[in-house]
C-alpha positions as CSV (number, residue, x, y, z in Angstrom):
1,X,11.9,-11.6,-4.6
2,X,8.5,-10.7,-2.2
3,X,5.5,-10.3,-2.8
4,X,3.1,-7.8,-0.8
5,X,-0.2,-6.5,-0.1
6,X,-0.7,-2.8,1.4
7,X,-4.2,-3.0,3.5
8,X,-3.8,0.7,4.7
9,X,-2.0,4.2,5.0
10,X,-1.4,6.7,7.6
11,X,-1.6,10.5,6.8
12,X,0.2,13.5,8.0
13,X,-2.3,17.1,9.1
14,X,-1.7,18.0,5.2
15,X,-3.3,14.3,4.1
16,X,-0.3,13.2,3.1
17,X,0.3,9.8,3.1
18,X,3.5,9.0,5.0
19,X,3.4,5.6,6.1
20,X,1.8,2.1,4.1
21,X,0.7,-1.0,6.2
22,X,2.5,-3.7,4.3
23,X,1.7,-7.5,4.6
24,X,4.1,-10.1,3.6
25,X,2.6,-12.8,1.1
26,X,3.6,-16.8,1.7
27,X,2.3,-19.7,0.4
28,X,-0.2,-20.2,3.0
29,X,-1.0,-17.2,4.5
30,X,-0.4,-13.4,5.0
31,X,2.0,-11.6,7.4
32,X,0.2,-9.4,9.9
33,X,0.5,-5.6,8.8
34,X,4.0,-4.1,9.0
35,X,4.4,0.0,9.0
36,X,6.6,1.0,6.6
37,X,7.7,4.7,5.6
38,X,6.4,6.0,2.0
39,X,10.8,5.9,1.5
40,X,10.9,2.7,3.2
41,X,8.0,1.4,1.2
42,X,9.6,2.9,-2.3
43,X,12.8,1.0,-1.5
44,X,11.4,-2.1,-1.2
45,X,9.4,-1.8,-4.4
46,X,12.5,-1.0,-6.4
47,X,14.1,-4.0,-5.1
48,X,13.8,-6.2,-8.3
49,X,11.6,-8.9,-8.2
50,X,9.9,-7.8,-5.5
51,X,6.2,-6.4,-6.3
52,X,2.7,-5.7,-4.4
53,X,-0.9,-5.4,-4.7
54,X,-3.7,-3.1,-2.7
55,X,-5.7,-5.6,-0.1
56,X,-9.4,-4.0,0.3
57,X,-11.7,-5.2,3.0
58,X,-15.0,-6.4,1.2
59,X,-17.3,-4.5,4.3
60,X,-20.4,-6.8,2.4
61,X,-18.6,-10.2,2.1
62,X,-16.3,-9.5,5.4
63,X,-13.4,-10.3,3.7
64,X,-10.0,-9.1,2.1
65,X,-9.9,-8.9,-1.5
66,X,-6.7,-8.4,-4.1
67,X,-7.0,-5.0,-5.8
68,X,-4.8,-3.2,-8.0
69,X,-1.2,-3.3,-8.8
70,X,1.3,-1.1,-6.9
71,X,4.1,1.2,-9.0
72,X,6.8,2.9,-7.3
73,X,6.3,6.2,-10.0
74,X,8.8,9.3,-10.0
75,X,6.2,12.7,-9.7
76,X,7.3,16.2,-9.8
77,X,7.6,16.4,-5.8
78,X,9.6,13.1,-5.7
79,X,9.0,9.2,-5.8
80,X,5.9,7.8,-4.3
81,X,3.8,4.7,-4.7
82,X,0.8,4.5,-7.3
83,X,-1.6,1.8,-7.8
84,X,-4.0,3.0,-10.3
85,X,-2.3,5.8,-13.3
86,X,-5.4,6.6,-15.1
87,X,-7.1,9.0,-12.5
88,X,-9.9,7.3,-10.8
89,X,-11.0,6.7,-7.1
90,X,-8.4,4.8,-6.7
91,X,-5.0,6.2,-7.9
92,X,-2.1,6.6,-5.2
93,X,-3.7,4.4,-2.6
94,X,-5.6,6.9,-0.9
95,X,-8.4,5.1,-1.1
96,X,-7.1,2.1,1.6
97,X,-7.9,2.2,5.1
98,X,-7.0,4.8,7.0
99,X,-5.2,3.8,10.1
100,X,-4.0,7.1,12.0
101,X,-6.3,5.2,15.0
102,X,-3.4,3.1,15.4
103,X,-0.5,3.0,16.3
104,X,2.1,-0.1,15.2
């Protein structure tokens, strides 16, 4: 059993999410962000047990905050990862941090 937060995502041309920057959750602190694949990411969400949360930076308080609960959900083009089902801003984590800029 893990928990983790996902801080960011990185797109493909099509803005496609294809990769999650995961962070690993410990008593006292939080693992430095790890890229994962959307399958590698899905795996280790169905792992039971095992369960996440969206990190958002708080630009006004300069800090990370814990956001929404993360589902590994099965779509019509396949299995991805949702945080949000009820269609606002924030469904499907495409409203983390974009980090095509870099490269992990």
């Amino acid at each position: 059993m893990a928990t983790f937060r996902i801080s960011g995502v990185w797109k493909d041309t099509n803005n496609i999410i294809t990769h999650y920057a995961f962070h690993t959750v410990s008593e006292s602190s939080n693992s430095r962000a790890i890229k994962k694949s959307k399958a590698d990411a899905i795996a280790l969400l169905e792992i039971a047990g095992n369960t996440a949360i969206t990190w958002l930076w708080n630009y006004a308080q300069s800090k990370w905050a814990n956001g929404e609960k993360v589902e590994v959900v099965n779509g019509i083009a396949g299995k991805y990862l949702r945080s949000n089902p009820d269609n606002k801003l924030t469904d499907n984590l495409g409203h983390l941090i974009d980090f095509d800029w870099i490269a992990l």
